[in-house]
C-alpha positions as CSV (number, residue, x, y, z in Angstrom):
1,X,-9.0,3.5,53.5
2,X,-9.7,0.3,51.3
3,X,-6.1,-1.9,51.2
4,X,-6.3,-3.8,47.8
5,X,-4.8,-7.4,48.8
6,X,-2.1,-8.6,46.1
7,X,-2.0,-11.9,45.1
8,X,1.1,-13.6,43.7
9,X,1.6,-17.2,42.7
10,X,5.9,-18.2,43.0
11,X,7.7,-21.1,42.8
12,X,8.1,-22.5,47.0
13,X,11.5,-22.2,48.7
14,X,12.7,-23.9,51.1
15,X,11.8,-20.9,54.2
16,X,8.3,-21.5,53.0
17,X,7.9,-25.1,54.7
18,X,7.2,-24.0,57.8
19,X,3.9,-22.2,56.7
20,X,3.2,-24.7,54.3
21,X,3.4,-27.2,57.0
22,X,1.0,-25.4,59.5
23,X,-1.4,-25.1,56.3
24,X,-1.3,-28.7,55.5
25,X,-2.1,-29.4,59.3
26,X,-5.1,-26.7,59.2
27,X,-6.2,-28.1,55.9
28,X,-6.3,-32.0,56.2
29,X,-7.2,-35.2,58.3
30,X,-3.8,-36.7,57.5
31,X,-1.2,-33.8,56.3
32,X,1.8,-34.7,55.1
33,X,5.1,-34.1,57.2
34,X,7.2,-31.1,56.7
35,X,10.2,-33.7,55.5
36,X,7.8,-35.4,52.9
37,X,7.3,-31.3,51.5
38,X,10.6,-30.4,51.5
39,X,11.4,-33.3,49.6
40,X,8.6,-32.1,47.5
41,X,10.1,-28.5,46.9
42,X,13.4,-30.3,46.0
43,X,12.5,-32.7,43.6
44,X,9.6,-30.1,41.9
45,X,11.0,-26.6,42.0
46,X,8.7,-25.4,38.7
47,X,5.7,-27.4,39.7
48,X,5.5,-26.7,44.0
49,X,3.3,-23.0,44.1
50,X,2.6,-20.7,46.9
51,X,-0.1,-18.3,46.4
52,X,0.3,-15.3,48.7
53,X,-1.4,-12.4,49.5
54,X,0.9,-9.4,50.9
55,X,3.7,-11.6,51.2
56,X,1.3,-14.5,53.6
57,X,1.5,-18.1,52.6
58,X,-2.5,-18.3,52.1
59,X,-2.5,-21.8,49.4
60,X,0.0,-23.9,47.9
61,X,-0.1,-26.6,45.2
62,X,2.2,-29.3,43.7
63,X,2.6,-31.5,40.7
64,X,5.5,-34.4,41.2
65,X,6.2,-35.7,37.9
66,X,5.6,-39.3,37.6
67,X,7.2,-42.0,34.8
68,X,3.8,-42.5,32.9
69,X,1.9,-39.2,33.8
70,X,1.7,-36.5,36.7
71,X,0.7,-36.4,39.9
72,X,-1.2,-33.5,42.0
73,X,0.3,-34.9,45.3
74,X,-2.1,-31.6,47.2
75,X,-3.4,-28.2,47.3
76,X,-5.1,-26.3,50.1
77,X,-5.7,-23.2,50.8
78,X,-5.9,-21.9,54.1
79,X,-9.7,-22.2,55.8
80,X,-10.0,-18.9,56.4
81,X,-9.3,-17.9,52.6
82,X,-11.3,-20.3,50.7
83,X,-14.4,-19.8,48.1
84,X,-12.0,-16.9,47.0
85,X,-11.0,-18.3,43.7
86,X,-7.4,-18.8,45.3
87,X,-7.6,-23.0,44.4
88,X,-8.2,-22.8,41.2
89,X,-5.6,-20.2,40.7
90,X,-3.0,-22.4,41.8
91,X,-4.2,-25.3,39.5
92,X,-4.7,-23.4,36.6
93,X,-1.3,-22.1,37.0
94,X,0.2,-25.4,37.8
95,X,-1.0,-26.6,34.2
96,X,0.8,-23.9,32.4
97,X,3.9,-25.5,34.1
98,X,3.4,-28.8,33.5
99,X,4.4,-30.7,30.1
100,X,1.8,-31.0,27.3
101,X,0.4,-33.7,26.2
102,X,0.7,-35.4,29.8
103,X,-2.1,-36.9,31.7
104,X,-2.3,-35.2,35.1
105,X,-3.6,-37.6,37.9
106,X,-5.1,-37.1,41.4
107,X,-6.7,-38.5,44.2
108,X,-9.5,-36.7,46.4
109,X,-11.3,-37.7,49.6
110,X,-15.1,-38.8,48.3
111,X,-16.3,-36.4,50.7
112,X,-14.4,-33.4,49.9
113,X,-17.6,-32.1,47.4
114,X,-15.9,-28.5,46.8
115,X,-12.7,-30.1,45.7
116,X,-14.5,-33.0,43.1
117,X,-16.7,-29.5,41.6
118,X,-13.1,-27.7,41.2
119,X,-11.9,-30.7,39.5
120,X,-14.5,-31.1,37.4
121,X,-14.8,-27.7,36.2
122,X,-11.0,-27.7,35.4
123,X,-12.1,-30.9,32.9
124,X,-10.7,-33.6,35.4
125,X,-13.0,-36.6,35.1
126,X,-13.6,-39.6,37.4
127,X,-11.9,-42.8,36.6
128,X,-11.5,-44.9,39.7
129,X,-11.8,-45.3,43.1
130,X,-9.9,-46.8,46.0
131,X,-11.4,-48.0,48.8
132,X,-9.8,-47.3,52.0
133,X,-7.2,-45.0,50.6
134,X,-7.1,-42.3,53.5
135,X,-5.8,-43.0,57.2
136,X,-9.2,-43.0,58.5
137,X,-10.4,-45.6,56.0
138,X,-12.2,-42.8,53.6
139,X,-12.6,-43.4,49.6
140,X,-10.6,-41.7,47.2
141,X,-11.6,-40.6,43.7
142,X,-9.1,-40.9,41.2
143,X,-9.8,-37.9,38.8
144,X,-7.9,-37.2,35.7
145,X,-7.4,-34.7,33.0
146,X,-5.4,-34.8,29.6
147,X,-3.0,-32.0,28.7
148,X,-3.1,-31.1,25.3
149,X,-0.9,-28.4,23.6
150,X,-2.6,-25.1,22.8
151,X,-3.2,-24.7,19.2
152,X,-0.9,-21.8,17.4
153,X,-3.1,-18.8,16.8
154,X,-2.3,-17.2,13.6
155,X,-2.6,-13.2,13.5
C-alpha cells in the first residue's frame, strides 16, 4: 500500500528545538546553538517555520525582523529530504508572513550553488559580498529581494 506523506508548514514551538538543533548540526559547517534558536522562536513566533512531514521536523526557516529591513537568519532542510521542493516551500511561505514593502536580506556561503539558484529563482539578487564571513574563512553572498504588496484583483 502507497502512504501519501503530508506536509505541513507551522509556526516552531519551543519542543521543536531539539530537532531543529540536530538539523542545523546535519545541515551546516557552523550551526547555530540551540540557545541562539530558541531565542530565535521567542523573538519571531510568525516568521520561525517548521515543515513537517507526518508530524517529523524535516526543514525549518526564519525571518528576524531587523530596524531597516529583514533578515533570513537560515533554512535547511534535512539531507536526506532535499531536491524535494521542501526549501522553497518554507521561503515562499515565510514571505507571505513577512511585512510588505520590506527588503528581505540574506547571506549564503559562495559555495552553496543550490541555495544561490533557490534564491535567485525566488527574485533575490546579489548585492555584496563579504570576505571571510563563515568560521572557516568561506565568502558570503549577500542576496536580497524587495517585498512589494500584491495588487488588489478586481472580480
Amino acid at each position: 500500500m502507497l502512504t501519501i506523506a503530508k506536509q505541513n508548514i507551522r509556526t516552531v514551538t519551543l519542543d521543536d528545538i531539539d530537532a531543529i538543533s540536530r538539523l542545523e548540526e546535519a545541515s551546516f559547517k557552523d550551526p547555530y546553538p540551540s540557545y541562539f534558536l530558541s531565542e530565535l522562536a521567542r523573538d519571531n513566533p510568525e516568521t520561525f517555520l517548521v515543515l513537517t512531514v507526518n508530524n517529523e521536523i524535516l526543514g525549518y526557516g526564519v525571518v528576524d525582523h531587523w530596524e531597516d529591513h529583514d533578515h533570513l537568519i537560515s533554512i535547511a532542510v534535512r539531507p536526506d529530504s532535499r531536491r524535494k521542493g521542501f526549501g522553497e516551500a518554507l521561503l515562499v511561505e515565510l514571505e507571505k508572513r513577512l511585512s510588505k514593502e520590506r527588503l528581505l536580506r540574506l547571506e549564503v556561503r559562495q559555495s552553496n550553488l543550490t541555495a544561490i539558484h533557490l534564491y535567485s529563482k525566488r527574485g533575490f539578487t546579489k548585492t555584496g559580498l563579504v570576505e571571510g564571513y563563515y568560521g572557516d574563512g568561506e565568502n558570503a553572498i549577500i542576496m536580497e529581494k524587495r517585498l512589494v504588496k500584491e495588487p488588489l484583483v478586481e472580480s
